[in-house]
N, C-alpha and C positions, 0 to 999 in steps of 0.2 A: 504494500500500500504506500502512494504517497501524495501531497498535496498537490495540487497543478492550481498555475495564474496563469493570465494571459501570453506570460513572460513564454511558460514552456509548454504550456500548451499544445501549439503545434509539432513538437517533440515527441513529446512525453504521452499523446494521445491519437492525435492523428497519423503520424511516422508509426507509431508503433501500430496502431492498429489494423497495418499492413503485413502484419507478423504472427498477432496473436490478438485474439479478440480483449476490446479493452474496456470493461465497466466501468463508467463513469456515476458518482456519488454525487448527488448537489445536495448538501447538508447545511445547519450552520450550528453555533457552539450553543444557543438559546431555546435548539428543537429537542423536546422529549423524547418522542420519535427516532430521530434520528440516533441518539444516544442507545436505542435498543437495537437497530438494524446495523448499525457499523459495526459492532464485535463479530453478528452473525457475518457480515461480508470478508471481515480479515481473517475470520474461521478459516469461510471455505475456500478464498486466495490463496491458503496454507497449505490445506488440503488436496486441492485442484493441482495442485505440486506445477506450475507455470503456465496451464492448460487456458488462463486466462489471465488477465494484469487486472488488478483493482487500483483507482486513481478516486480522492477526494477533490472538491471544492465546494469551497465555502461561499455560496452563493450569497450572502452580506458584501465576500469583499471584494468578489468577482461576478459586480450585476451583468457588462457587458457579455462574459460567459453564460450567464444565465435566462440574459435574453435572447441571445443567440438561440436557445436551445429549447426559448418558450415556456422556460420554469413556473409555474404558476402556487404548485407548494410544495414542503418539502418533507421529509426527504423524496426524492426523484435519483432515478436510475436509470442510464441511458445506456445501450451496449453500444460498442460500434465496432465493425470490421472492413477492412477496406476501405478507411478513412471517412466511411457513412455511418449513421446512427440505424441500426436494423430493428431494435427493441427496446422496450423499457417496462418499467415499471413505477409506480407513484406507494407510499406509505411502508410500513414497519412490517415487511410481509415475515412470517414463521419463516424456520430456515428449511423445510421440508418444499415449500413455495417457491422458495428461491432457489434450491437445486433444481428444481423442477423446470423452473427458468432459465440457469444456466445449461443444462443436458440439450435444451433446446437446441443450444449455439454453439456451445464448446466442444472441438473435436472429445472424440473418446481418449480414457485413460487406457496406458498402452499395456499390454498382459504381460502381469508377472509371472517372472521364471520363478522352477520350484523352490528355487536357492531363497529369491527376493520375497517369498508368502513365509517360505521357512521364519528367515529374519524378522522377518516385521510382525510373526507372533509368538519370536523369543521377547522381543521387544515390546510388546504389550504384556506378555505374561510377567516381564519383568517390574512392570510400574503397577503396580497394584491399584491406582486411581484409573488409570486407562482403560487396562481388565475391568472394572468396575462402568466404567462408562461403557463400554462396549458391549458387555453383556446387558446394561440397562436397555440399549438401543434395539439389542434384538429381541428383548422382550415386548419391548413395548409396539415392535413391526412385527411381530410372532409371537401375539399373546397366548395361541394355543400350544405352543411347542415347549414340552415339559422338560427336555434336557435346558434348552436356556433359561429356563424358570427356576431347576433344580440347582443350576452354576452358579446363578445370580443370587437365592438366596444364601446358598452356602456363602459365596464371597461375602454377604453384607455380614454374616452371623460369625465369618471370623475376622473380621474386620470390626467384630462389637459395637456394630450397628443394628442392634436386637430389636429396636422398634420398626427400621426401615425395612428390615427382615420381614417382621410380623405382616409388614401393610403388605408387601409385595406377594407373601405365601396365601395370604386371602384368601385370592381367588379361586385359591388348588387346594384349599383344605378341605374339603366336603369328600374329597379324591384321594385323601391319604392312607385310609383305611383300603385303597386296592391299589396302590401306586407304590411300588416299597422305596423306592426313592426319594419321593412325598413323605410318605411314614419315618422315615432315616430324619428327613430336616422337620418333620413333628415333634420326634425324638429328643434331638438335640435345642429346638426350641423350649421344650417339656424343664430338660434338663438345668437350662439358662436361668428358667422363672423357679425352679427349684433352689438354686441356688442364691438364686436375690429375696429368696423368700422369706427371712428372717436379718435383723441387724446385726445379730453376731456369728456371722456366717465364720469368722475366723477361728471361732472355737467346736465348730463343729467336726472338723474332720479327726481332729484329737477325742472326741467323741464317741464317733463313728469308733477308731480306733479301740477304742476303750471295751466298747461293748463287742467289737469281735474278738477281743482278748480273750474277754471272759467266757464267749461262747463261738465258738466258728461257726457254728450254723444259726447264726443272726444272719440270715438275709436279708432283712429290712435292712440293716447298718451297714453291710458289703454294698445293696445295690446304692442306698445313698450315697455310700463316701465315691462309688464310680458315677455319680450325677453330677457328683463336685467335680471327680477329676475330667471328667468330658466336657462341663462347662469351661473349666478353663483350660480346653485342646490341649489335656495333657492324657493323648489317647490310649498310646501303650500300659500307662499305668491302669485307666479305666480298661481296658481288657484283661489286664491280669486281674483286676478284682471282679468282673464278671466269671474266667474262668474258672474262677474258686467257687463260685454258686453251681455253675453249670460242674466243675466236677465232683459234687456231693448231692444235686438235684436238679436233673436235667430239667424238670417239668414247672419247675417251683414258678407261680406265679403264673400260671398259662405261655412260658416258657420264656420270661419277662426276660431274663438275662441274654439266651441267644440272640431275642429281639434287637434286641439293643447293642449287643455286641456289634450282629453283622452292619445297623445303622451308622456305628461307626467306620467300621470297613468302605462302608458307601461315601461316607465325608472325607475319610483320609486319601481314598485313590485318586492319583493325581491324574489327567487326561493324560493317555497313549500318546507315546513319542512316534514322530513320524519317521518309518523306516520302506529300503525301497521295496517294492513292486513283489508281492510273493513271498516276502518274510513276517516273519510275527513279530510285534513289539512286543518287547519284555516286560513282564511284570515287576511293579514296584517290589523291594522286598520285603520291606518292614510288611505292606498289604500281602505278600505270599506267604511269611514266615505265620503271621497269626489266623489268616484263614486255613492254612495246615495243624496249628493247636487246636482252633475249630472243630474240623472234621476228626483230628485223633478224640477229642472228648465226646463229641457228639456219639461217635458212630464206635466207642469202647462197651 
């Protein structure tokens, strides 16, 4: 993005838009409006990766610009290629409108090689705030699609963002009861409000502790003290104290502990590494070593 006067104008707008299509901004510093639509334009300036040029001007300082161009309010957006104005638009349009606008005009983005989709989703998986936007996006463009649903609330719920969790799991809670990927993030939501469920939550696990001392088969106090450690994604601990229920009472609780085991299993596995063409991606292994303690207890 940058500012254009009369000065460069013919530069900076007309020459270039011999090259690359050039949206022009007539804005000015006093428009409310305008203050909401300029972030979404330098977005997707960004985004568009050079596939179009974004240019301001401040139509206060630059009227002959403005009438030129028959400004009449602002913000206004004028495309131009070929040194002519093709299209526009008038007001604070959503940014879903505005790409909508730009695809019209803007050559296509060029296809990425396996290499460059590789990178660019190490690189999202690396910023935990972009993972998080991204997954939001495709929920919200594929509300029905439960693996994006089931990503996104895990991200928010280990991100300890438990209400934004809650508001998002909503709509698929009616479904958790036959969904066990659903059921896994009920689970661990279960487990979250369990845990904040009292103010001295610090002396509970010494608690917990206490009373399995004196009796191992306190399964009330084993599966609490693994409600605490699963609240605080300290998973492998919570598995080892589910598997002490399960290996003294497989059934106990309409089989509350495997429940809940495998829900963790489902939160911990991390998404398949991409490998080539006819090979199997490897399994995590901390996820193979404890669904193999699994199957030895279950199936003894």
């Amino acid at each position: 993005m940058m500012d254009v006067t009369l000065e460069n104008f013919e530069s900076e707008v007309i020459a270039a838009s011999m090259s690359q299509p050039v949206l022009v901004d007539f804005w000015a510093p006093w428009c409310g409006p305008c203050k909401v639509i300029g972030p979404i334009l330098e977005k997707l300036e960004a985004e568009y990766d050079g596939r179009f040029k974004l240019v301001k001007i401040d139509s206060d300082q630059e009227q002959q610009l403005a009438g030129a161009f028959g400004i009449r309010s602002i913000p206004t957006c004028i495309l131009l290629m070929n040194g002519q104005p093709v299209d526009g638009f008038m007001g604070a349009l959503p940014e879903g409108k505005v790409r909508e606008f730009l695809d019209k005009h803007v050559p296509p983005a060029a296809p990425q090689t396996e290499e460059e989709a590789v990178d660019e989703q190490d690189a999202d998986d690396a910023d935990p705030m972009a993972r998080l936007e991204k997954l939001q996006h495709a929920v919200a463009t594929d509300p029905a699609n439960e693996d994006s649903r089931f990503e996104y609330v895990k991200a928010l719920l280990l991100a300890g963002r438990a209400d934004d969790a809650k508001a998002a799991f909503a709509p698929v809670a009616d479904k958790a009861a036959a969904v066990r990927r659903l059921d896994s993030l009920q689970r661990l939501i279960a487990a979250i409000d369990f845990a904040q469920s009292e103010p001295n939550i610090s002396m509970r696990p010494a608690d917990f502790d206490a009373r399995i001392a004196a009796n191992k088969r306190d399964f009330e106090a084993r599966f609490g003290k693994a409600r605490l450690l699963m609240a605080g994604q300290r998973w492998t601990e919570a598995m080892d104290e589910l598997l002490e229920i399960l290996m003294r009472d497989k059934a106990w609780s309409d089989e509350l502990a495997r429940k809940t085991y495998v829900a963790i299993l489902d939160l911990i596995e991390p998404p398949k590494p991409k490998v080539a063409e006819g090979q199997i991606p490897p399994d995590d292994p901390t996820v193979a070593t404890y669904r193999r303690r699994l199957s030895s207890v279950v199936l003894s």
